[in-house]
N, CA and C of each residue as an Amber inpcrd file, in Angstrom:
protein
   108
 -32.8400000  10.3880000  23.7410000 -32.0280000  11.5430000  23.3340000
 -30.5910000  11.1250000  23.0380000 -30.2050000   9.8820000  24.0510000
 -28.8970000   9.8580000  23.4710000 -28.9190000   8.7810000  22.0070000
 -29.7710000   8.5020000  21.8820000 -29.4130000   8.0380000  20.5300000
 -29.1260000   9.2940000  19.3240000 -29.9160000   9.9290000  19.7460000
 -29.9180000  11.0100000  18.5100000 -28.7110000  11.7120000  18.5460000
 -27.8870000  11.6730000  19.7610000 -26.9120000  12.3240000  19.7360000
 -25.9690000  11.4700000  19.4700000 -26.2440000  10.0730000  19.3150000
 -25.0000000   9.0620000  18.2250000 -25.0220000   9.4950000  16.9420000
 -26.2480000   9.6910000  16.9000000 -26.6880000   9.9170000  15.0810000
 -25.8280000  10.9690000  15.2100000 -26.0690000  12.3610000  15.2300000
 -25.3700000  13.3840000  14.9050000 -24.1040000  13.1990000  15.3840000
 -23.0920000  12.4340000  16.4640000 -22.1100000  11.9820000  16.0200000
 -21.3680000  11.5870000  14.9430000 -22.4130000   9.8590000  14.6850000
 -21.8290000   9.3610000  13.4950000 -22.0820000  10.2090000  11.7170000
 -23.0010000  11.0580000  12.0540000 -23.0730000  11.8430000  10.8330000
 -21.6490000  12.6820000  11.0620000 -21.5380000  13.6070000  11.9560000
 -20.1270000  14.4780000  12.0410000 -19.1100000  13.0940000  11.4420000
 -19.1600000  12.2020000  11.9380000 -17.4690000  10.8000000  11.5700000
 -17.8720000  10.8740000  10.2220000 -18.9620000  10.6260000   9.4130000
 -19.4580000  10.2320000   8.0960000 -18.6520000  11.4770000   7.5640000
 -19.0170000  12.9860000   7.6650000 -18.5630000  14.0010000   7.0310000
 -16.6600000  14.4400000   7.0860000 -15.9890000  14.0940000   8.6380000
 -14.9510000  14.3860000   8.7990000 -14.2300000  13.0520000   9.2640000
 -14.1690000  12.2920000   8.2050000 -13.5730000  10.9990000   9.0530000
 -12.3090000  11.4550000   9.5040000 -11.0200000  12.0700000   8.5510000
 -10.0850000  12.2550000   9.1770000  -9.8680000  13.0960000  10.3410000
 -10.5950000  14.1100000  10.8230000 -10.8540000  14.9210000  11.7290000
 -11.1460000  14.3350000  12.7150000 -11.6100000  13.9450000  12.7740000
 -12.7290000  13.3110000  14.3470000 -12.0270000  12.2170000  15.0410000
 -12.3320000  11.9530000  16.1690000 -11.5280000  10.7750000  17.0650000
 -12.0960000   9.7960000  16.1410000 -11.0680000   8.6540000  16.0690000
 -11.6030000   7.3050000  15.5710000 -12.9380000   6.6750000  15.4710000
 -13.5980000   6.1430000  14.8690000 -14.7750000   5.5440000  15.2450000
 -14.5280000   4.4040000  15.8590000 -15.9700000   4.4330000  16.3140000
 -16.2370000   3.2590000  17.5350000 -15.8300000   1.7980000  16.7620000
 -15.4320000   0.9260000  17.5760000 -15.0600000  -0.5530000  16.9740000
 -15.8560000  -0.9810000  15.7640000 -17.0980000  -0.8840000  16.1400000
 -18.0880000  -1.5350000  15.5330000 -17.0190000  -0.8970000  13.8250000
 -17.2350000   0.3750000  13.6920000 -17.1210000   0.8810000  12.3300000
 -15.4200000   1.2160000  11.6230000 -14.6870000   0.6340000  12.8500000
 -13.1630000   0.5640000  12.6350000 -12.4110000  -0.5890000  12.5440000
 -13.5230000  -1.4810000  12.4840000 -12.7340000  -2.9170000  12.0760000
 -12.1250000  -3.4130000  10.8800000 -12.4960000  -2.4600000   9.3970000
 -11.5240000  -2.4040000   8.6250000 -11.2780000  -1.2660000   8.0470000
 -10.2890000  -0.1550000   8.8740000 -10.3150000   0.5690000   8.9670000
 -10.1380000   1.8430000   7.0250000  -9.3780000   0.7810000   6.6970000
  -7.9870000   1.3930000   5.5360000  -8.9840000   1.1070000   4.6290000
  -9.3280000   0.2050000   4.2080000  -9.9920000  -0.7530000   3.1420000
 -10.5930000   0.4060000   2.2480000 -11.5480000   0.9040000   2.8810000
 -12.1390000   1.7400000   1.7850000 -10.7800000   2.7670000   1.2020000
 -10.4190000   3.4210000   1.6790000  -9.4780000   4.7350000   1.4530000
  -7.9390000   4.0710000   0.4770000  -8.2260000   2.5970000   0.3340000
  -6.9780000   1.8780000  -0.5080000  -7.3200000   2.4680000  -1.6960000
């Protein structure tokens, strides 16, 4: 169960990146890059 509730996490980060607390390391290691 708690995976599924990463999923619907990382789907909420996917939809509101600026909204949402930071993502986890794994997916904030380059953070800017895309949004340049």
């Amino acid at each position: 169960m708690s995976l599924n509730n990463q999923l619907k996490d990382f789907l909420k980060y996917k939809k509101f990146p600026k909204t949402v607390i930071p993502l986890p390391s794994k997916f904030s290691q380059k953070p800017d890059e895309k949004h340049i």
